[in-house]
C-alpha positions in Angstrom: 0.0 0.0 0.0 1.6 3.1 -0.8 1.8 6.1 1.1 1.2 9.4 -0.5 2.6 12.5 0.8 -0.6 15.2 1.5 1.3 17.8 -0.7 0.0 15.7 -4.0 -3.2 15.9 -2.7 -6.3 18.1 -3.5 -9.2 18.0 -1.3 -12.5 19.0 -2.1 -15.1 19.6 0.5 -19.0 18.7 -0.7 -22.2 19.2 0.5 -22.5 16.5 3.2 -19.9 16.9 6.0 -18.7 13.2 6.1 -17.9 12.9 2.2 -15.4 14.2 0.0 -13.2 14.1 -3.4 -10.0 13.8 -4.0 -8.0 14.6 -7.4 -3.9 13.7 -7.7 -1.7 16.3 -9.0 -0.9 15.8 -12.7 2.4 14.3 -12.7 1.9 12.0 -9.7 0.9 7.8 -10.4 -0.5 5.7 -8.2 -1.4 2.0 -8.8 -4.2 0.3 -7.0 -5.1 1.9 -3.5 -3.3 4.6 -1.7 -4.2 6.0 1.6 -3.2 8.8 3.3 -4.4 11.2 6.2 -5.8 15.2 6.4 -6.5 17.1 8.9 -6.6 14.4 11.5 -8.8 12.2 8.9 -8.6 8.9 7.6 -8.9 9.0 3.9 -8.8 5.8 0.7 -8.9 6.1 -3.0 -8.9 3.5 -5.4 -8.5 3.9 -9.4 -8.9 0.5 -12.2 -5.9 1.4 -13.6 -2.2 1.2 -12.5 -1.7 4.3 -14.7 -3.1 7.9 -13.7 -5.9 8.6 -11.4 -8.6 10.2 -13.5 -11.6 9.7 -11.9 -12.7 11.6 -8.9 -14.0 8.4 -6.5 -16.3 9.2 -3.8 -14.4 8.5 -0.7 -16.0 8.2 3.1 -14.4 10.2 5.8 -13.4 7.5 8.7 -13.2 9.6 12.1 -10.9 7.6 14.3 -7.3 7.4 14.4 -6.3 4.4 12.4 -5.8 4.6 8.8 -8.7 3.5 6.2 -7.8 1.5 3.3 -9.6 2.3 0.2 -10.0 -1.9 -0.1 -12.3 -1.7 2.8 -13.8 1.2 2.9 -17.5 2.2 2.7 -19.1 3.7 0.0 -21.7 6.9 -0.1 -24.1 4.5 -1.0 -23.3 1.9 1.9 -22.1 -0.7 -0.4 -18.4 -2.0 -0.9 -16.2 -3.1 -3.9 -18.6 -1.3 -6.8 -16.9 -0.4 -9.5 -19.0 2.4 -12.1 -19.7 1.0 -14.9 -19.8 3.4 -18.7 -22.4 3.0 -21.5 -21.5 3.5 -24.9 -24.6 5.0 -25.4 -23.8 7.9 -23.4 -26.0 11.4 -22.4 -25.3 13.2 -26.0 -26.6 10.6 -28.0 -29.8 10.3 -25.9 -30.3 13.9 -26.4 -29.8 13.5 -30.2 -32.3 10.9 -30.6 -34.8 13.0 -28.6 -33.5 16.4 -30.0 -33.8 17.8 -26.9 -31.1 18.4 -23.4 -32.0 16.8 -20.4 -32.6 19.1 -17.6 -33.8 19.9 -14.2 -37.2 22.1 -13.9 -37.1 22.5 -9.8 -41.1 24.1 -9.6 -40.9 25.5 -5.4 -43.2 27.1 -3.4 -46.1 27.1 -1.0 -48.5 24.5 -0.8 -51.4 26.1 -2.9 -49.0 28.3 -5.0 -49.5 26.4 -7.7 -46.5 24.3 -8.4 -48.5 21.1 -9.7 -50.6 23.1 -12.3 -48.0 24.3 -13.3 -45.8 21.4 -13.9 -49.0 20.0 -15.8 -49.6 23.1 -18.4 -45.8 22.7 -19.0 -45.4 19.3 -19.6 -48.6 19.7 -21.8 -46.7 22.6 -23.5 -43.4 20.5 -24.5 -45.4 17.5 -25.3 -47.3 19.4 -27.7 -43.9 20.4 -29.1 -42.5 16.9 -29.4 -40.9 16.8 -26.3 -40.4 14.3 -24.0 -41.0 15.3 -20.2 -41.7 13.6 -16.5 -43.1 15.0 -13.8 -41.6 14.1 -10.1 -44.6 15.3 -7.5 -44.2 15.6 -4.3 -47.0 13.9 -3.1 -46.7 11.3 -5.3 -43.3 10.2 -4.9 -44.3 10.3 -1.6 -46.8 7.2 -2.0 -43.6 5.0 -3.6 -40.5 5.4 -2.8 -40.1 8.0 -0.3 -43.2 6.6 1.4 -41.2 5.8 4.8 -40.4 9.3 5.2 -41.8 12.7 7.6 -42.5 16.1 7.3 -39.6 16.4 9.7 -36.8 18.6 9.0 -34.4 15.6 8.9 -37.1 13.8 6.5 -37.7 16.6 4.6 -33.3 16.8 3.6 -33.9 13.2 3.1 -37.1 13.7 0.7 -35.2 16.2 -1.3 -32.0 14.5 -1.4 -33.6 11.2 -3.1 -35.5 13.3 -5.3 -32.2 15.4 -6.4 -30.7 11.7 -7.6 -33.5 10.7 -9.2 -33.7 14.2 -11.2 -30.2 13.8 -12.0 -31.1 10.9 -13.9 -33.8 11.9 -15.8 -31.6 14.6 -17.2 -28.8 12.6 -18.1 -31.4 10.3 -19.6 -32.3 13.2 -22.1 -35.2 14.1 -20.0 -36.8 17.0 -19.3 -37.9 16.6 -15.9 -40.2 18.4 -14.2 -39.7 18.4 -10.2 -42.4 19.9 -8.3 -42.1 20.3 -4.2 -42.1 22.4 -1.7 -38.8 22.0 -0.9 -39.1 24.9 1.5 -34.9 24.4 2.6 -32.6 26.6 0.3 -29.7 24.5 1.6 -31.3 21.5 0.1 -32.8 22.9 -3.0 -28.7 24.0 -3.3 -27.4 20.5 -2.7 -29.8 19.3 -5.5 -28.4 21.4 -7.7 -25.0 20.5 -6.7 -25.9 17.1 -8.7 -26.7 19.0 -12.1 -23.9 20.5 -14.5 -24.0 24.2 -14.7 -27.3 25.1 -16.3 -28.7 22.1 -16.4 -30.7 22.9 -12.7 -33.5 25.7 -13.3 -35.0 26.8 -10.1 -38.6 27.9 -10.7 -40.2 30.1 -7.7 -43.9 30.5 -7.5 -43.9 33.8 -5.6 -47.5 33.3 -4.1 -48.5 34.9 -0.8 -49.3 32.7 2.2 -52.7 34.7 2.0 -53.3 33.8 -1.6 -51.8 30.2 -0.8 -54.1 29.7 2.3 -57.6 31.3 0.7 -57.0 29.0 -2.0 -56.3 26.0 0.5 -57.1 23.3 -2.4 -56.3 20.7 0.2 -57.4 22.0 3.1 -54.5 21.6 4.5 -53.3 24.9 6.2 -57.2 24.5 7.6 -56.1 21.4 9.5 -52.7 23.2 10.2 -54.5 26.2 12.0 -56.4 24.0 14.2 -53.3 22.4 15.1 -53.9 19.2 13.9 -51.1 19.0 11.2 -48.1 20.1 12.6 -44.3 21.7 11.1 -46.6 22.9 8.3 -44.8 24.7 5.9 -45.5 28.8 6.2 -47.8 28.1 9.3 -45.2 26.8 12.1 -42.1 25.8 10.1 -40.6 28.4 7.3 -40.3 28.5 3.7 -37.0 29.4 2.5 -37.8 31.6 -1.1 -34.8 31.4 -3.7 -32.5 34.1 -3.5 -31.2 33.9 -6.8 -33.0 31.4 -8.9 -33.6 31.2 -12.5 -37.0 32.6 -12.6 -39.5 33.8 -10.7 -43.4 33.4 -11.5 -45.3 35.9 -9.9 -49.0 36.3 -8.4 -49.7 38.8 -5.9 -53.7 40.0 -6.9 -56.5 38.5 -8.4 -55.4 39.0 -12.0 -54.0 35.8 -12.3 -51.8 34.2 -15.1 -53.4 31.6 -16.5 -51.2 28.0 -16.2 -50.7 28.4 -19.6 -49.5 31.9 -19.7 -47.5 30.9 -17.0 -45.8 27.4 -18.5 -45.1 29.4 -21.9 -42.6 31.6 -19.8 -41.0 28.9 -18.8 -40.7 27.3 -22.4 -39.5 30.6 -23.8 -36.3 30.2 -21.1 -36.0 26.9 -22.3 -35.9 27.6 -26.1 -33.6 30.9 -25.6 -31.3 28.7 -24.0 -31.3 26.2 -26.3 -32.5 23.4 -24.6 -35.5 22.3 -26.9 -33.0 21.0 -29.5 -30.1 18.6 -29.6 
């Protein structure tokens, strides 16, 4: 097992605090698995090749005082000895044979803002120009695979974070997908779109007053939420974080309304300016 000095070393800090990456400098060659320590840290890389590291491998953070081997370490996912595995068929020729570039549309806002219409009158708007969408709702990937999980604040990171992967794969899939939840945490919103490439994450808010919201109250929800019967509601006992610097913000403070139409063809205009309705 070699032992590499810390000076050949870059590390980069993500997201979640127990997980990092590390790169090699240029002109340094490893072969198999080298370990090494940082900042009082126990740290393991392995490459397939016994020439230059070129991947960035997803490493786990051991906090003890011994010295983790990248043989037996953990993986982010929990699983040991995976290896990733490439397509030929990669993300550009999916996006060819759709003529279209996968990409994230993150819909947030308060329950009743009108997020799920929304997502609805835009998918109908790109189908109706050839293009192939999917809608991830909150409450409905709620009834599958995030079914085991809260309202609480840890559930909620956990709700989003699941979500972010499965956007991420939509999008490299070709997809345009069309992710509408709350999401009322910048710092998770943020860590989803971590997962994107630069661009590729477009952060819709529907800027909706709690007043509008709660008249509107299509599930009666903040009703049951006043009476204290649901509780860490979103804009009633727990917060909503609104974007501070998202792609674009959709309006609605009186009662002259937008249509979901009107609405959905703003959002297809940022698309097409940006290129994104073509291969």
């Amino acid at each position: 097992m070699s032992a590499v000095p810390v000076a050949n070393l870059k590390v980069c800090r993500l997201m979640e605090p127990d997980f990092g990456y590390l790169s090699l400098s240029s002109s340094f060659s490893i072969s198999k698995a080298v370990r090494f320590r940082h900042r009082g840290c126990s740290w393991g890389l392995r490459t397939n090749h016994d020439d230059q590291a070129r991947l960035l491998m997803p490493i786990k953070v051991v906090e003890d005082k011994g010295i983790a081997c990248a043989d037996d370490r953990k993986d982010t996912i929990g699983s040991t000895n995976i290896t990733w595995h490439e397509c030929p068929v990669d993300k550009l020729a999916r996006q060819e044979l759709l003529q279209q570039k996968g990409c994230v549309i993150w819909i947030t806002g308060l329950s009743g803002s009108g997020r799920s219409t929304l997502a609805c009158a835009l998918s109908r708007g790109l189908h109706s120009r050839g293009k192939l969408t999917y809608i991830l709702n909150g409450d409905n990937v709620r009834h599958g695979l995030n079914s085991d999980l809260s309202f609480t604040a840890k559930d909620r990171e956990e709700n989003n974070r699941r979500i972010g992967e499965m956007v991420k794969l939509f999008a490299d899939a070709g997809i345009i997908c069309i992710a509408s939840l709350i999401s009322p945490y910048r710092k998770d919103r943020t860590t989803c779109r971590a997962l994107l490439p630069k661009g590729a994450f477009i952060e819709v808010f529907m800027d909706v007053p709690l007043q509008i919201c709660e008249a509107r109250d299509p599930k009666g929800l903040y009703k049951l939420a006043r009476a204290g019967k649901i509780k860490g509601f979103t804009g009633i006992d727990d917060p909503y974080e609104p974007p501070l610097d998202c792609e674009i913000v959709l309006q609605q403070k009186g009662r002259d309304c937008s249509s979901p139409h009107e609405l959905a063809e703003k959002v297809i205009l940022y698309l097409e300016e940006r290129g994104y309705l073509e291969a």
